[in-house]
C-alpha positions in Angstrom: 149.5 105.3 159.4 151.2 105.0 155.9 151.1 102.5 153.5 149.1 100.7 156.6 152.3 101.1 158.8 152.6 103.2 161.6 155.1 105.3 161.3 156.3 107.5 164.2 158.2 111.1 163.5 159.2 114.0 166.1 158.8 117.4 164.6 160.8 120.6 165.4 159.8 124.4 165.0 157.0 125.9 163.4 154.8 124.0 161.6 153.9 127.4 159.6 157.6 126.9 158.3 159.4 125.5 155.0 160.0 121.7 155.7 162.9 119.9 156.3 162.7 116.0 156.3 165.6 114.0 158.3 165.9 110.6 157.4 168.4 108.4 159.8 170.3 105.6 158.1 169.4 101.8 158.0 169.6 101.4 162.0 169.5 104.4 163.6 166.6 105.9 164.7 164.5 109.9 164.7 167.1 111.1 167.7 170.0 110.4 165.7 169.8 113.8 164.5 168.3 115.6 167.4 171.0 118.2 167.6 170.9 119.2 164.3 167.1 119.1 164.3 167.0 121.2 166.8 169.4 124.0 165.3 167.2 123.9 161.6 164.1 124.5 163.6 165.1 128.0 164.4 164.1 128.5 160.5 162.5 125.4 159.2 160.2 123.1 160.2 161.8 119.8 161.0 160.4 116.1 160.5 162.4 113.6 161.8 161.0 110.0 160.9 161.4 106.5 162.2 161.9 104.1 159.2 160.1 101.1 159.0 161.8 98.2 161.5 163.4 101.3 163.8 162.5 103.4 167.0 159.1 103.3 167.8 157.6 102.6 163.9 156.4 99.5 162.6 158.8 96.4 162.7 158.3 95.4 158.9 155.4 93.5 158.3 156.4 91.6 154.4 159.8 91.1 155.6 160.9 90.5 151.6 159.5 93.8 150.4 159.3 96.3 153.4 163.1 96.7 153.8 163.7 97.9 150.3 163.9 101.6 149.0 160.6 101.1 147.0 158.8 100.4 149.9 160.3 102.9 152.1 159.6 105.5 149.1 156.1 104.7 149.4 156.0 105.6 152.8 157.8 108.8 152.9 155.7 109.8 150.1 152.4 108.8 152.3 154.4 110.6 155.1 154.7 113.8 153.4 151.3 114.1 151.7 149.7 113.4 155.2 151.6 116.4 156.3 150.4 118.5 153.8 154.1 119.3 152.4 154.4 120.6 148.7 158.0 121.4 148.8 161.2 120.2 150.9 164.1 120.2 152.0 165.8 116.4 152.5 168.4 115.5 154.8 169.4 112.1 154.4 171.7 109.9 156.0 173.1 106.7 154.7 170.2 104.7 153.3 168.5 107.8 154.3 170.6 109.4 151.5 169.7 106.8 149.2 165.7 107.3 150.1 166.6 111.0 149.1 168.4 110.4 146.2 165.2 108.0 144.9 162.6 110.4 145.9 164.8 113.4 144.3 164.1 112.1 140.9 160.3 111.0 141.4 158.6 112.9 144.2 157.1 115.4 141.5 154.1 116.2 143.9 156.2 117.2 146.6 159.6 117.9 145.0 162.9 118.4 147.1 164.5 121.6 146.2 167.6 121.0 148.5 169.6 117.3 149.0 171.6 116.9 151.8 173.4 113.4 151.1 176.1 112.0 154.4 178.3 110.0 153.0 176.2 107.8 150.8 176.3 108.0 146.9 173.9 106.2 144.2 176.4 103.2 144.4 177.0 100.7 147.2 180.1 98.6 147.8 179.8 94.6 147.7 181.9 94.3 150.7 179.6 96.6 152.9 176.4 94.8 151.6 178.0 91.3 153.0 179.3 92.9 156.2 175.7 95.1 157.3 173.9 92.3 156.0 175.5 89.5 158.2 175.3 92.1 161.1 171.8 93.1 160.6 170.7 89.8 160.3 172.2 88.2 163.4 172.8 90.9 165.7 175.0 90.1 169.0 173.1 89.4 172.1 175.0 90.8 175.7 173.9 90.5 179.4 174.0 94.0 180.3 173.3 97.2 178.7 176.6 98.6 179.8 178.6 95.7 177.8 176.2 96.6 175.0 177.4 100.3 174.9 181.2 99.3 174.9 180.1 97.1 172.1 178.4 99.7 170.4 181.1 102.9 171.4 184.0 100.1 169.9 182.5 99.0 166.8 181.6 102.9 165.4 185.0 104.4 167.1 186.6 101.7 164.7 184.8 103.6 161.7 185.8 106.8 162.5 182.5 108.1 165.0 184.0 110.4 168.0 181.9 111.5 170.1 182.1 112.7 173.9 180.5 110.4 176.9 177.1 112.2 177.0 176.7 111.4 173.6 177.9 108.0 173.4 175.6 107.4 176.4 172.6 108.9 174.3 173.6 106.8 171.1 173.2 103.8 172.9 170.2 104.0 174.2 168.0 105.1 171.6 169.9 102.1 169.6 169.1 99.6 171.9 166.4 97.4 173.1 166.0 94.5 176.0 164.7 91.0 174.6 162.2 89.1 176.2 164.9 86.9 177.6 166.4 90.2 179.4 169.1 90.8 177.3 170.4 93.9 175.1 170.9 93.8 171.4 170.2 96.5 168.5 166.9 98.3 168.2 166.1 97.7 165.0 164.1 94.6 163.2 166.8 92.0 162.6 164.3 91.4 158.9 166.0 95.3 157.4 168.9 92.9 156.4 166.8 91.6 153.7 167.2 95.1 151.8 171.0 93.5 151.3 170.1 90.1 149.6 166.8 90.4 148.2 167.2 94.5 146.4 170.2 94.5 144.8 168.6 97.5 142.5 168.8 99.7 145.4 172.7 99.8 145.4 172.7 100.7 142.0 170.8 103.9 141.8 172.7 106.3 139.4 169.4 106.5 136.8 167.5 108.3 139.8 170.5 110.7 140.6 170.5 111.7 136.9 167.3 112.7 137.1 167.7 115.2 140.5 167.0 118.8 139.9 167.3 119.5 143.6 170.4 121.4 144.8 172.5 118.7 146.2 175.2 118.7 148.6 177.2 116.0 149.4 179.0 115.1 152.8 181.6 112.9 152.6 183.3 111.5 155.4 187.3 111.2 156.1 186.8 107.6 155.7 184.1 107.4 153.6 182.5 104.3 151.8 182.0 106.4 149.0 185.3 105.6 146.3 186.8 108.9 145.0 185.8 107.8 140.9 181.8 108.0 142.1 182.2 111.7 144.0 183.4 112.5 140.5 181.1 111.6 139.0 178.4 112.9 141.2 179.9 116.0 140.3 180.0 116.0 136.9 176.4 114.3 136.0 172.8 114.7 137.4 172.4 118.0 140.1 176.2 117.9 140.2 176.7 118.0 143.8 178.8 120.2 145.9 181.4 118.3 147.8 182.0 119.2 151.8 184.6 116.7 153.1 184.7 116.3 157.3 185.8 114.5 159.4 185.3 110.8 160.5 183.9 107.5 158.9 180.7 106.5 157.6 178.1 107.0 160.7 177.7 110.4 161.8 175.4 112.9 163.7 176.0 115.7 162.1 176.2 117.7 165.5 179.3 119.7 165.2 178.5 123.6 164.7 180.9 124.2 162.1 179.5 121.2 159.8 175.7 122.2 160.8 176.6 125.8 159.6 177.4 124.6 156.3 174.4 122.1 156.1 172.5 125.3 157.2 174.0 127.9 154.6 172.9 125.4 151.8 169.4 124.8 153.0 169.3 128.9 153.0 170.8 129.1 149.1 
């Protein structure tokens, strides 16, 4: 229970280990990550948490103030003082990333000494705020969960995601529920769109990155939402990131060896 939500988490390795935290992106869910997770626990401990609105958490309950970053902040920090964590190491994707790069410049109880960022700077583009929040908001409805996964497989293949049928298969389960009606839509509370409309501070959050002292690494994709003018920048101000390009768009899960080797090296550095 934080921040009188219940939040739901899987952990990895031993808990005797330095902590990693791996914090999904505004609709995925803990198992977005589990290969990755799964490769860091052979030397970290790994925490894996459901944001607020997604897998088995807490749907929001203030719709206006839960979706934002200040609220989510609150909870990781709840989150990680429950744990009993005084350092970490923060893996964040998307609005994950964003959590990260907030809690980088004011988690001074539990500071993060590493910053994994995918694909997601302190800016945000005013296209991509209209688009995820009209698709947050009113998410499509379909009559099967197979038509729901072709949905799913040909919206994110559009944006660069490959991935092989197993994985596919996996993606769309864990990122889809059954309404009361019987039909199949996206897992997560349709109220997360609010973040878009109602916190426009949280797509501006360049006065947090200048503050990170964590290493920072960031991880942008081939056809990335991130505009080439704000990597440099990330470079040249604040923890001045390393850069690793790879492959693919905006949504990824990190489960290629080669690209979790590098994650890995870093988190060892």
């Amino acid at each position: 229970m934080c921040q009188g939500r219940n939040i739901h988490f899987l952990e990895y390795g031993d808990p005797k280990s330095e902590a990693v935290i791996i914090w999904h992106g505004v609709t995925g869910t803990c198992r977005d990550h589990k290969e990755l997770a799964a490769r860091l626990a052979e030397y970290y401990h790994v925490i894996c948490p459901d944001s607020i609105g997604c897998g088995l958490s807490d749907w929001t309950h203030d719709k206006k103030n839960d979706p934002g970053l200040a609220a989510y902040a609150a909870i990781a920090r709840d989150l990680v003082s429950q744990l009993g964590l005084t350092s970490v190491r923060w893996i964040g994707a998307s609005k994950g990333g964003g959590l990260g790069i907030v809690l980088g410049a004011v988690m001074t109880e539990c500071p993060i000494s590493h910053l994994v960022l995918d694909d997601v700077g302190p800016g945000f583009p005013d296209w991509l705020r209209e688009a995820a929040m009209k698709n947050i908001s009113a998410p499509p409805h379909f009559d099967s969960f197979t038509k729901f996964e072709k949905y799913l497989k040909d919206m994110l293949a559009r944006g660069g995601l490959v991935l092989d049928k197993k994985r596919w298969r996996h993606l769309a389960e864990t990122w889809c529920r059954q309404t009361d009606d019987g039909h199949f839509t996206f897992q997560n509370d349709p109220a997360l769109a609010n973040q878009f409309s109602l916190h426009g501070q949280d797509f501006n959050i360049w006065h947090h990155y200048d503050k990170i002292t964590a290493k920072t690494l960031l991880i942008r994709g081939e056809k990335s939402i991130i505009p080439a003018h704000e990597v440099e920048r990330m470079q040249a101000t604040g923890p001045k990131c390393r850069l690793h390009n790879r492959s693919g768009g905006h949504i990824s899960l990190l489960h290629e060896k080669d690209l979790q080797d590098v994650i890995l090296n870093f988190l060892k550095d």
